[in-house]
N, C-alpha and C positions, 0 to 999 in steps of 0.2 A: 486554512491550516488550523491545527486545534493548538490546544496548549500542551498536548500532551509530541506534539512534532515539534516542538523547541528542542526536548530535548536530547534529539538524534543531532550530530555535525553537519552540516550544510555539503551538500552534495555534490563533490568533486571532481573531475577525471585524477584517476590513479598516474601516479608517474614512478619513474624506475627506482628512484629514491623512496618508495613506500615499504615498511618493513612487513613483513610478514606477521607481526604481533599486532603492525596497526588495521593489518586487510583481516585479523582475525577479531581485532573488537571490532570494526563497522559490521561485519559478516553478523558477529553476535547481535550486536543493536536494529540490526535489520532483521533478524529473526524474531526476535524480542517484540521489536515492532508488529511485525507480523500477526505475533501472537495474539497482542493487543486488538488488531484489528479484526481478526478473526472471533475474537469474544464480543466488539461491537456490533458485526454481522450478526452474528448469534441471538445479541440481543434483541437487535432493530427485528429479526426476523419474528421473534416470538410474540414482539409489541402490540399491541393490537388495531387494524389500523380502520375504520371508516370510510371506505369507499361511496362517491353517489353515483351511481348511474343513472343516464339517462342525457336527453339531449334538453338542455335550456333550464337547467335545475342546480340553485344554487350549492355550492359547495360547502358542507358543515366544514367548522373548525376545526376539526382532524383532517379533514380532508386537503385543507388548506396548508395545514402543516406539514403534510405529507408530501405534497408538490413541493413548497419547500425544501423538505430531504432531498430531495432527487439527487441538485447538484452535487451536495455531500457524497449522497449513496454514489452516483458515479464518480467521483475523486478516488473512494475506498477500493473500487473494482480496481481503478488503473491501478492505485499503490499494490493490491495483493495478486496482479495479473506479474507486477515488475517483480515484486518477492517473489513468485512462483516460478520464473525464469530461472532467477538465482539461484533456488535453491535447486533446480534441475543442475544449472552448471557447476553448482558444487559436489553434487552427485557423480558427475564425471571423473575418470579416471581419468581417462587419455589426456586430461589437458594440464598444462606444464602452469606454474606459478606465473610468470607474465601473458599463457595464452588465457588463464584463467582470468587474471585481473582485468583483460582488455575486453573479455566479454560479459564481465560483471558491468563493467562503465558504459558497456555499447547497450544494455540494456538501462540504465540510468535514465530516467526521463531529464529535459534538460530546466535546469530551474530557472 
C-alpha cells in the first residue's frame, strides 16, 4: 500500500444503517482513487524501461527494478479491475439503493 491509500477509509461491508451521502463520498473517493491510479499507469507506461534478453545474461539495473514493479503493477490491475466493476454498477439503472450497495461490497476485495 502507498501512502497515498491511507487516505481512502478502510474497507467495509456496507450495512442498512449506511446513509446515502456516506455510500456517495466512498463512491467519490473510489473514483478519485481511480483517477489517481490511472495517471500512475499512465505514467509507469511512458517510463522507459530496459529490458535483457536472452538466456544466462545478467539483468542491468533497470531491469531489476522493473521486476521489482511487477508486484506493484499487479496490485494496481486488481485495484482498477474492482473500480471498473463499480463504476459499471453505478451505471445501472435497474438496481435499487440496497441491491446497489450489496453489489458494490460483493466486489470489494477482502482486506
Amino acid at each position: 500500500m502507498t501512502n497515498d491509500d491511507q487516505s481512502l477509509p478502510p474497507l467495509h461491508p456496507l450495512n442498512p444503517s449506511t446513509s446515502r451521502a456516506e455510500m456517495q463520498q466512498l463512491i467519490h473517493q473510489l473514483q478519485a482513487r481511480q483517477v489517481e491510479l490511472e495517471a500512475e499507469n499512465q505514467a509507469l507506461r511512458q517510463a522507459p524501461v530496459n529490458w535483457v534478453h536472452g538466456a544466462g545474461e545478467e539483468q542491468s539495473a533497470d531491469g531489476d527494478a522493473a521486476q521489482a514493479a511487477v508486484p506493484a503493477l499487479q496490485q494496481r490491475l486488481k485495484e482498477q479491475r474492482c473500480l471498473y466493476k463499480i463504476c459499471v454498477l453505478l451505471n445501472q439503472d435497474d438496481l435499487g439503493q440496497d441491491e446497489l450497495a450489496q453489489a458494490i461490497v460483493d466486489q470489494l476485495p477482502a482486506v
